[in-house]
C-alpha positions as CSV (number, residue, x, y, z in Angstrom):
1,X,37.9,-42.5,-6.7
2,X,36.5,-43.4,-3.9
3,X,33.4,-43.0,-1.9
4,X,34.8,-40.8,1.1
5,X,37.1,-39.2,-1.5
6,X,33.8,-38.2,-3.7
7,X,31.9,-36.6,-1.1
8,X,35.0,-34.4,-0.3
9,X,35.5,-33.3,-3.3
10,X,31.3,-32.5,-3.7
11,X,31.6,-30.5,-0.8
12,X,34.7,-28.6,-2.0
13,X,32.6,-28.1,-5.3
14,X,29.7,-27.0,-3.2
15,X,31.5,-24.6,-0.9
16,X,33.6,-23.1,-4.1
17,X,30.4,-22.4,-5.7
18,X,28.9,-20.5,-2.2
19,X,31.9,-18.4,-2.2
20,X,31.5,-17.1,-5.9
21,X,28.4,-15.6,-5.2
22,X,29.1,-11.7,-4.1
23,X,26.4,-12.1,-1.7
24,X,28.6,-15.0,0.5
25,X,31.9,-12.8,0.0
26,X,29.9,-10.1,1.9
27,X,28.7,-12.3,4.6
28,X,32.2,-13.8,5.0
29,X,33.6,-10.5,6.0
30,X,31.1,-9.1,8.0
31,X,31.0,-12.4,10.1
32,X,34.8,-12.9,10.2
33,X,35.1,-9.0,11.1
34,X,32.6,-9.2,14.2
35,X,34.6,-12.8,14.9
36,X,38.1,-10.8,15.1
37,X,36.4,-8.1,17.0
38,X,35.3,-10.9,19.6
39,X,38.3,-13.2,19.8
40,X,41.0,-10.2,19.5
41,X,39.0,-7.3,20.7
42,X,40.4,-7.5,24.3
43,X,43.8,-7.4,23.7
44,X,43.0,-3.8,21.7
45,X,40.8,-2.7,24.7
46,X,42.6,0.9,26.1
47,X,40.9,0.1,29.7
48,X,40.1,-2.5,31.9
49,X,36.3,-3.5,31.1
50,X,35.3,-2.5,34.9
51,X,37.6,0.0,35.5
52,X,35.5,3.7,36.3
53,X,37.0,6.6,33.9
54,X,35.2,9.0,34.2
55,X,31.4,10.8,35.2
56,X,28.3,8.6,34.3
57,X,27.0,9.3,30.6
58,X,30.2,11.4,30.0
59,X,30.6,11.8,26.3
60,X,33.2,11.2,23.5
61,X,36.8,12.8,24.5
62,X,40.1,11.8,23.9
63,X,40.4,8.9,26.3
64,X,36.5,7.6,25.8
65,X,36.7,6.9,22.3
66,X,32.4,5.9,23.0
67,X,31.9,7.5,25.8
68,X,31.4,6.0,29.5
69,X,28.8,4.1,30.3
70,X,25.9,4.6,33.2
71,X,28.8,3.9,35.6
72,X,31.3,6.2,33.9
73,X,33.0,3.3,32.6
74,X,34.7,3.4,29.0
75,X,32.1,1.9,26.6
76,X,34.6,1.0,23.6
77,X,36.6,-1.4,26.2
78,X,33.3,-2.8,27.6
79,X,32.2,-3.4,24.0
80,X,36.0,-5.3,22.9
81,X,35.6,-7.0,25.7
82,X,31.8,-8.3,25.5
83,X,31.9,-10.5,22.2
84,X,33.2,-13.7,23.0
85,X,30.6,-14.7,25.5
86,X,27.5,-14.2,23.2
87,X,29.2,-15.8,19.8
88,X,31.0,-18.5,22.1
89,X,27.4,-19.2,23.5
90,X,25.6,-18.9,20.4
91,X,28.0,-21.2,18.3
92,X,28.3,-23.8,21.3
93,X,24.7,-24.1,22.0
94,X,23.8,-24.1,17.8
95,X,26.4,-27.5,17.8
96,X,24.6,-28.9,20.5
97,X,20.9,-28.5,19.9
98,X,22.0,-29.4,15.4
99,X,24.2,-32.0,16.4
100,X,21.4,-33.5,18.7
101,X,18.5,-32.7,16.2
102,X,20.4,-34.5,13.1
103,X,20.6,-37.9,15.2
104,X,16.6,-37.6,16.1
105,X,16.0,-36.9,12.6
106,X,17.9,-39.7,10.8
107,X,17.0,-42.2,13.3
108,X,13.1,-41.0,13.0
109,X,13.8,-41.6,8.8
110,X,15.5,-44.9,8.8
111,X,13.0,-46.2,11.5
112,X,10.2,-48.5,11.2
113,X,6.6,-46.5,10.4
114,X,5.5,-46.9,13.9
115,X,8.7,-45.4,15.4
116,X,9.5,-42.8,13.0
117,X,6.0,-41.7,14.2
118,X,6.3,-42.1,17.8
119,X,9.7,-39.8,17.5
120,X,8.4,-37.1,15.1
121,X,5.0,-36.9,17.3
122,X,6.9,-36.5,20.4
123,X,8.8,-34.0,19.0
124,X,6.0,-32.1,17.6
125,X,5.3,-32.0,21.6
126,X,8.3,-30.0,22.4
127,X,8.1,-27.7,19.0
128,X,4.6,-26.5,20.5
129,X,6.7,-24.9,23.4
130,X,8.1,-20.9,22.3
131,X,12.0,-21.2,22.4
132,X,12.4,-17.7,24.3
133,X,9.7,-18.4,26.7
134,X,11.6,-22.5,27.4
135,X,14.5,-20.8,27.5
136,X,13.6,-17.9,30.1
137,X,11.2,-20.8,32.1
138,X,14.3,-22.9,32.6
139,X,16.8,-20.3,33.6
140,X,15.1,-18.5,35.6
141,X,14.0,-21.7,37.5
142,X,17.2,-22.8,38.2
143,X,19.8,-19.9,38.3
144,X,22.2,-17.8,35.4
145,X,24.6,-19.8,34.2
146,X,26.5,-19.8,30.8
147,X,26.3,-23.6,30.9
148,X,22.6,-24.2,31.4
149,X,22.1,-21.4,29.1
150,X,23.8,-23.1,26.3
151,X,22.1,-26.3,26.7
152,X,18.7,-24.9,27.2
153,X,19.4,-22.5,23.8
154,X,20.6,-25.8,21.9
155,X,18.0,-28.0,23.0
156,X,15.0,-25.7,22.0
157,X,16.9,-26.1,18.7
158,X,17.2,-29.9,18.2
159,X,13.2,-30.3,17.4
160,X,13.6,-28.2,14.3
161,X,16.1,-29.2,12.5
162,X,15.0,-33.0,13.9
163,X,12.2,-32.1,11.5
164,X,14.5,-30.6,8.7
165,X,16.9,-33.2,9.0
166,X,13.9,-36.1,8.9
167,X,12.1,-34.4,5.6
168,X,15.5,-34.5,4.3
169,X,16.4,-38.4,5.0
170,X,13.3,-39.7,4.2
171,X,13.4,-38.7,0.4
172,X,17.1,-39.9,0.5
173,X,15.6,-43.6,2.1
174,X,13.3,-44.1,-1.5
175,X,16.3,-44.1,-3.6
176,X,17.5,-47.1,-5.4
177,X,21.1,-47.5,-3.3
178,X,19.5,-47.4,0.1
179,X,16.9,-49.9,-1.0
180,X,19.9,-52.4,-2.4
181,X,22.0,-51.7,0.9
182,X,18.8,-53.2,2.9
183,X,18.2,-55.7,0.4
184,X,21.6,-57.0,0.8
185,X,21.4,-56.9,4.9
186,X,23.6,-53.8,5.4
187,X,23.4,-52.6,9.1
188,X,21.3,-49.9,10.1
189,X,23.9,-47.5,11.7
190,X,26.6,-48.3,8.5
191,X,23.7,-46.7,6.3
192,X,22.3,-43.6,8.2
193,X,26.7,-43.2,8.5
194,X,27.3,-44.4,5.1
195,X,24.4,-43.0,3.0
196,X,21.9,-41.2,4.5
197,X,24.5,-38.3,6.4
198,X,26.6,-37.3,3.7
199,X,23.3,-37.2,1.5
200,X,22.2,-34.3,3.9
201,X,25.2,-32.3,4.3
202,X,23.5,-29.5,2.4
203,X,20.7,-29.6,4.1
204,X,22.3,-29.5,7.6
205,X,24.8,-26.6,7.0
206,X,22.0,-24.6,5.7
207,X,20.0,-25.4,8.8
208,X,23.0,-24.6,11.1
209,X,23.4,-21.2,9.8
210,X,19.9,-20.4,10.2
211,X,20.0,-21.7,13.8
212,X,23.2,-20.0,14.9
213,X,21.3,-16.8,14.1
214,X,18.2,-17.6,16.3
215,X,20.8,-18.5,18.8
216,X,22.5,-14.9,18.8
217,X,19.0,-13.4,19.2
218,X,18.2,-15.9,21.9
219,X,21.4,-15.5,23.4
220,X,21.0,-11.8,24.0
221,X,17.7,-11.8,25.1
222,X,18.6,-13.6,27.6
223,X,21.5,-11.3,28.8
224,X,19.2,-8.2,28.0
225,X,16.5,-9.5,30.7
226,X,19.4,-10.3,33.0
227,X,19.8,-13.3,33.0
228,X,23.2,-14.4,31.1
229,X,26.1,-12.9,32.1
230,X,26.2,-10.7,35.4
231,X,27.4,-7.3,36.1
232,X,30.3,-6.1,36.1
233,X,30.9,-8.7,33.2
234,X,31.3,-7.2,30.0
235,X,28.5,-8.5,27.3
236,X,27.2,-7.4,24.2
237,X,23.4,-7.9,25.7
238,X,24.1,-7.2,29.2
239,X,25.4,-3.7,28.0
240,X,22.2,-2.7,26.4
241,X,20.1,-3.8,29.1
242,X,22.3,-1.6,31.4
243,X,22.6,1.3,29.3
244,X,18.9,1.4,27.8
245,X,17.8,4.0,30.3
246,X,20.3,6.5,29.2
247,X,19.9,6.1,25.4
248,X,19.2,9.7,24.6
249,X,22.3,10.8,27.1
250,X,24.9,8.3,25.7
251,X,23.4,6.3,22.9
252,X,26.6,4.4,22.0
253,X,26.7,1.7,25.0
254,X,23.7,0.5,23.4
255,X,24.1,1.2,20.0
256,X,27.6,-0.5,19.1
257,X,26.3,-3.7,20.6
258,X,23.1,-3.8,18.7
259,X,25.3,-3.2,15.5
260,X,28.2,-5.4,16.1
261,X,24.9,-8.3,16.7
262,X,23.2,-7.0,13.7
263,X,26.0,-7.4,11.1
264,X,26.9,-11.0,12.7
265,X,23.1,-12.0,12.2
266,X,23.6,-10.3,8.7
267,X,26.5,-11.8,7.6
268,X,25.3,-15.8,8.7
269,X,22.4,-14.9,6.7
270,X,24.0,-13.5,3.6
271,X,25.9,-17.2,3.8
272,X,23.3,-19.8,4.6
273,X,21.4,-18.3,1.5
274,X,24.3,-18.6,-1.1
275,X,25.1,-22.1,0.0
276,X,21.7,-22.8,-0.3
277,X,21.0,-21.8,-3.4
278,X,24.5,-23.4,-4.7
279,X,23.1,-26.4,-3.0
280,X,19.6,-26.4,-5.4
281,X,22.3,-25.7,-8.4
282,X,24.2,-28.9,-7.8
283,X,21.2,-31.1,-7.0
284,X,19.5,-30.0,-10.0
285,X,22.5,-30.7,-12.2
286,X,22.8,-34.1,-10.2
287,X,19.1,-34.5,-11.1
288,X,19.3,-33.8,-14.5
């Protein structure tokens, strides 16, 4: 078998054993329910997402399944409609600040001393900095858009699992194989690609579920304090910033969002922690 083929079939093993665990099962439908909701939900929408129906605040009735909104427009088509811009953001901007924090931490682990602490120091630096309050400096300095938004969210990310990802590698680097592939003049990039990244898959997937749920929350924060998405725009965080002022008069513009963003969070979480602890099954078997 060989070496490509191997970790394959680890990670197969790895994500069969997640999946047995009830508590993964769970998360897998709540996430892939809110997921339909947000890719699909749309198309299922009775109204037009800006389209006024009826008085401000109006209840439930026949043709507002939720209600209208403070505008009098139907809440259930705003909150079909508002999905795919906070999960599309959140996923997008958790690739980007993961993807960038795994190549800071394996260069930082296969580094000389003086490097590896010249990185991780510098990117003690930017961990020192709140991610909401980065996040809100920079957008607010330089305008609403759903591309700097995704960047800014992502990179506040990359320092933390740059540490993660770091801890990780360096215990990988004091094993016997990476020690023979130096000793034998293998190139640096062949071993972080060869040896040291399939060595923390588990590690990495873990970290990426926990960051896609600090992205959702920074996401809608974001759009809550205005400054995602704007109005008319239909969003999940957007809608509860809007509608906060009428809770007691029509609770459900703010309620379904805060519920459809709850289970999401939920459901990554219920997921990361059954791969996680499948993970610490397999590497103490590997150990043993």
């Amino acid at each position: 078998m060989s070496k490509k083929s191997g970790r394959k079939s680890q990670l197969a093993v790895l994500t069969a054993m997640t999946f047995k665990q009830f508590s993964a099962k769970i998360g897998a439908l709540l996430v892939g329910l809110v997921i339909f909701i947000a890719l699909f939900g749309p198309y299922f929408a009775p109204h037009a997402f800006d389209e006024f129906l009826d008085a401000p605040n109006a209840p439930r009735s026949g043709n507002l399944l939720l209600g209208a909104d403070y505008l009098g427009r139907d809440v259930w088509s705003r909150f079909l409609d508002g999905g795919r811009s906070i999960i599309g953001l959140s996923f997008a901007s958790t690739l980007l600040g993961v993807g960038l924090g795994l190549l800071i931490g394996l260069f930082a682990a296969s580094a000389t001393p003086r490097k590896d602490a010249l990185v991780m120091r510098a990117n003690d630096i930017l961990l020192a900095f709140p991610q909401i309050v980065f996040v809100l400096l920079v957008v607010s300095g330089f305008g609403a858009s759903v591309f700097l938004i995704a960047i800014t969210v992502g990179f506040t990310h990359a320092p933390r699992t740059a540490r993660i990802i770091r801890a990780a590698a360096a215990e990988v680097m004091e094993r016997d194989f990476i020690k023979a592939a130096i000793a034998v003049g293998e190139k640096r990039r062949r071993i972080i690609a060869n040896e040291l990244l399939p060595n923390v898959t588990s590690p990495l997937l873990v970290e990426f579920g926990l960051r896609m749920t600090y992205s959702i929350g920074l996401v809608a924060a974001v759009s809550f304090l205005g400054l995602g998405l704007q109005p008319p725009a239909a969003d999940w965080g957007l809608m509860i910033n809007e509608n906060r002022g009428s809770l007691t008069v029509q609770p459900w513009a703010v309620i379904a969002p805060i519920i459809a963003i709850a289970i999401f969070t939920i459901g990554i979480n219920l997921i990361t922690d059954a791969f996680a602890k499948a993970a610490i099954g397999i590497d103490r078997k590997a150990k043993a």
